[in-house]
C-alpha positions in Angstrom: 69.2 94.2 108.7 65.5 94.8 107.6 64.4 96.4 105.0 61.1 98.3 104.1 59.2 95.0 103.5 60.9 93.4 106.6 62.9 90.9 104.5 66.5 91.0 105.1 68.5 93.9 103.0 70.7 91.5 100.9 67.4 89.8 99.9 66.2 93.2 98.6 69.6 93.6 96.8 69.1 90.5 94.7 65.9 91.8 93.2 67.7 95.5 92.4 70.3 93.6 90.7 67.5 92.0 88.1 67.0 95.7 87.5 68.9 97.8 84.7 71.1 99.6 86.8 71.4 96.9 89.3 72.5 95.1 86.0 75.1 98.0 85.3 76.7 97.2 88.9 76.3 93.8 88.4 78.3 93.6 84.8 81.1 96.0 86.2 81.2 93.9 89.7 81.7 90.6 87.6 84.3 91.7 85.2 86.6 93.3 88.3 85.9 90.6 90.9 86.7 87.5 87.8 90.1 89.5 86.8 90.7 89.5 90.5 90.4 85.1 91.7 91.3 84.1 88.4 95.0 83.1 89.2 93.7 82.9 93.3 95.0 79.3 94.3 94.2 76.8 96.7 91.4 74.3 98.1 88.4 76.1 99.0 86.6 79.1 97.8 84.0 80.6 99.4 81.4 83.6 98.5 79.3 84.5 101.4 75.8 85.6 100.1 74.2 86.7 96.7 74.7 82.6 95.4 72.5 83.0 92.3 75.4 85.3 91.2 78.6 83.7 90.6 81.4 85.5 91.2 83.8 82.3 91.6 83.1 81.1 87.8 86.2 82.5 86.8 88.5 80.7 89.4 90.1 77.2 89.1 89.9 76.3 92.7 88.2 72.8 93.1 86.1 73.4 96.4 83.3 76.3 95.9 80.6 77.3 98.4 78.2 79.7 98.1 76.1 80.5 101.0 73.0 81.7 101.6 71.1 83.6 103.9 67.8 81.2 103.8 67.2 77.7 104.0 66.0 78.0 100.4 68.1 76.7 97.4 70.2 75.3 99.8 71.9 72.1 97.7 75.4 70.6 96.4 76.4 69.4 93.3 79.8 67.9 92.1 82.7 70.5 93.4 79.8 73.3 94.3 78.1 73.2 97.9 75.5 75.6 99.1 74.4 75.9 102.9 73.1 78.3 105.1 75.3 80.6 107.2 75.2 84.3 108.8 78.0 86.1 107.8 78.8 87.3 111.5 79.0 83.2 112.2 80.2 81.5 109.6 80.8 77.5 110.3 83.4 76.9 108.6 87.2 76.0 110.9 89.6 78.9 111.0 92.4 79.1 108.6 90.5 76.9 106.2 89.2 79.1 103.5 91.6 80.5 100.4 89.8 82.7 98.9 86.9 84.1 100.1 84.1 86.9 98.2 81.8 89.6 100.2 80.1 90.8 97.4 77.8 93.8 99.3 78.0 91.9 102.4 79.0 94.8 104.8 76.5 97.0 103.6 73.9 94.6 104.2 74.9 93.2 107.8 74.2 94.7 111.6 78.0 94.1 112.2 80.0 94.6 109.1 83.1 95.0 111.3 82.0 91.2 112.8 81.7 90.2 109.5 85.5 91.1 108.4 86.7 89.6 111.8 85.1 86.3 110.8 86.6 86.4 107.5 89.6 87.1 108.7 89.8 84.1 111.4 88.5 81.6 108.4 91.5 82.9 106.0 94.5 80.9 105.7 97.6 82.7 105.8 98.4 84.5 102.5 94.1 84.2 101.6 92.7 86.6 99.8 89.6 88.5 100.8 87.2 90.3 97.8 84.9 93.0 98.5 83.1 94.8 97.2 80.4 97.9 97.6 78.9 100.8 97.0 80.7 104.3 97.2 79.1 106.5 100.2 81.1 109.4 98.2 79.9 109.2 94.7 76.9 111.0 93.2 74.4 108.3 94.2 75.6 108.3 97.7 74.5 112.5 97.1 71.7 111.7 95.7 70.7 109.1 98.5 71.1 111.5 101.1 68.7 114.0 99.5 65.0 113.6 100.8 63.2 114.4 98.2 64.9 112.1 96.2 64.4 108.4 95.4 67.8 106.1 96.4 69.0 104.2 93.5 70.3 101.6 95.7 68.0 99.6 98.0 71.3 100.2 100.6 70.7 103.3 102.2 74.2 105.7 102.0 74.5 105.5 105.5 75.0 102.0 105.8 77.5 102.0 103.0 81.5 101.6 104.2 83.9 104.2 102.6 87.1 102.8 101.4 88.8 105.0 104.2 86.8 103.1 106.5 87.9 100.0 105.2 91.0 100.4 105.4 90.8 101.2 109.3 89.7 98.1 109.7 92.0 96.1 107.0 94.9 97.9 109.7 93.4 96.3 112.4 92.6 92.9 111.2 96.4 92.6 109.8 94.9 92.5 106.2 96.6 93.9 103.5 95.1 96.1 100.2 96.3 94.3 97.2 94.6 95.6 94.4 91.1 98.1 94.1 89.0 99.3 91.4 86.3 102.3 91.4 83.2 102.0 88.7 80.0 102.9 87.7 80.3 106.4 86.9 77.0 107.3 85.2 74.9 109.5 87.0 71.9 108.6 89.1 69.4 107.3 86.7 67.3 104.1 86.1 66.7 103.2 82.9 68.9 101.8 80.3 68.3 104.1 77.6 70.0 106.7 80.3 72.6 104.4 81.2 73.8 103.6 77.3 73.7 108.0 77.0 75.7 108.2 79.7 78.3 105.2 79.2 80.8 107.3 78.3 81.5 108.2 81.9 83.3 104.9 82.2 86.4 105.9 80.8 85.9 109.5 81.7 85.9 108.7 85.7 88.8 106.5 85.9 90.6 109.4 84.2 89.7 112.5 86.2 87.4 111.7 89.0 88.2 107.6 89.8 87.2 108.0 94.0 83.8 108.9 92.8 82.7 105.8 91.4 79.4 104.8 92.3 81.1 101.2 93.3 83.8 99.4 94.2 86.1 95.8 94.6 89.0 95.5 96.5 91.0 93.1 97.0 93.1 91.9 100.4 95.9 89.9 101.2 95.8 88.2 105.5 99.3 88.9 106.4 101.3 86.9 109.6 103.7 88.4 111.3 107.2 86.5 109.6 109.8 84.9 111.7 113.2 87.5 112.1 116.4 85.3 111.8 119.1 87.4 113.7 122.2 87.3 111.7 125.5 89.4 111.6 125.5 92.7 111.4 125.7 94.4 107.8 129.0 96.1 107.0 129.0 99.7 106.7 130.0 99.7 102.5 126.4 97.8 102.4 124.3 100.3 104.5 125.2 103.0 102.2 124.2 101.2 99.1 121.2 100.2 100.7 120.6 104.5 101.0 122.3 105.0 97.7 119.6 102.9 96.4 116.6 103.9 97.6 117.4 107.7 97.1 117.7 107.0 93.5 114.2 105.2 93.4 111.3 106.9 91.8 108.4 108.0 93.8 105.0 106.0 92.4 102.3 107.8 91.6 99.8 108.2 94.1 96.2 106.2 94.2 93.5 105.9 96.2 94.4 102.3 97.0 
């Protein structure tokens, strides 16, 4: 994907994120996405794009990789590799990553339904998937889509993927929600000073408005189909305690996840 300096759209992304606001997604991003892989377990982690942000620190897994988009910074040190890959090809075996990190990664890619099919061939069984995004619904996805108006996001709204989106494609790719935050409430604006006035928002969103967040991580689970064991049939004295049971159980309350 090219942006308006015909350098890739992720690579425009890493410079908003030195910004103020890019650093208000960035802070959120990192708190949500380290709560999320900290008790992730396995052999390899991988994050696919954005390496000079590390969104693995917080995760005890031995093998990291971060990859980039450029044969620049390219380099390995002790547990950490770095290489270059294109999310839509990625060269790693399949069922051979644990955990594995798209931060902004659909946005940013021709094929962002490529993307997810190639993350969810190189996911073992029981992996976890983390993405995250920006909100094509929230009042800087309005504001995008208004003319006369600056974007505060260097990803256009169009290209952003909705959660209900996602979660088309999560059916279809036998992944599994887990877990999901909305953030970054604050209006569209640029500058800190704005964004310290309106920090209050944070609190007040995930109260009353939490689907209107500017951003957001979720959190997936690649299911397999389990093996049935055919057994004997239950008796009938079990069947209505099974009913019994789950007539008496409370209804959750309902989420956006």
């Amino acid at each position: 994907m090219l942006g308006s300096s015909d350098q890739p759209l992720i690579f425009e992304l890493a410079d908003w994120l030195e910004t103020p606001v890019g650093q208000y997604v960035r802070n959120w991003e990192q708190q949500k996405i380290s709560a999320m892989v900290a008790n992730a377990f396995g052999y390899h982690a991988v994050q696919l794009g954005l390496p000079q942000w590390n969104l693995l620190e917080a995760n005890r897994i031995p093998h990291k990789i971060f990859t980039h988009q450029s044969l620049e910074g390219v380099s390995s040190s002790g547990g950490t590799l770095s290489l270059y890959a294109e999310p839509e090809y990625l060269p790693f075996e399949s069922q051979s990553v644990d955990l594995l990190i798209l931060p902004h990664v659909l946005e940013c890619s021709n094929n962002p339904h490529l993307v997810l099919r190639e993350a969810e061939r190189v996911l073992v069984p029981e992996g976890r998937l983390v993405i995250s995004g920006f909100n094509p619904w929230s009042l800087w996805g309005a504001h995008g889509r208004l003319p006369a108006l600056d974007p505060v996001t260097p990803v256009p709204a169009p290209l952003q993927v909705s959660l209900p989106r996602l979660k088309d494609w999560f059916k279809l790719l036998a992944l599994e929600i887990d877990r999901g935050h909305f953030g970054c409430y604050a209006p569209p604006c640029f500058s800190q000073r704005w964004l310290d006035r309106w920090s209050f928002m944070e609190s007040a969103g995930d109260r009353w408005w939490p689907v209107c967040g500017a951003a957001y991580v979720v959190a997936a689970v690649k299911r397999v189909a389990a093996v049935r064991l055919v057994g004997p049939a239950w008796k009938e004295k079990d069947k209505k305690r099974v009913r019994r049971a789950a007539v008496a159980a409370s209804p959750r309350r309902s989420s956006p996840w």
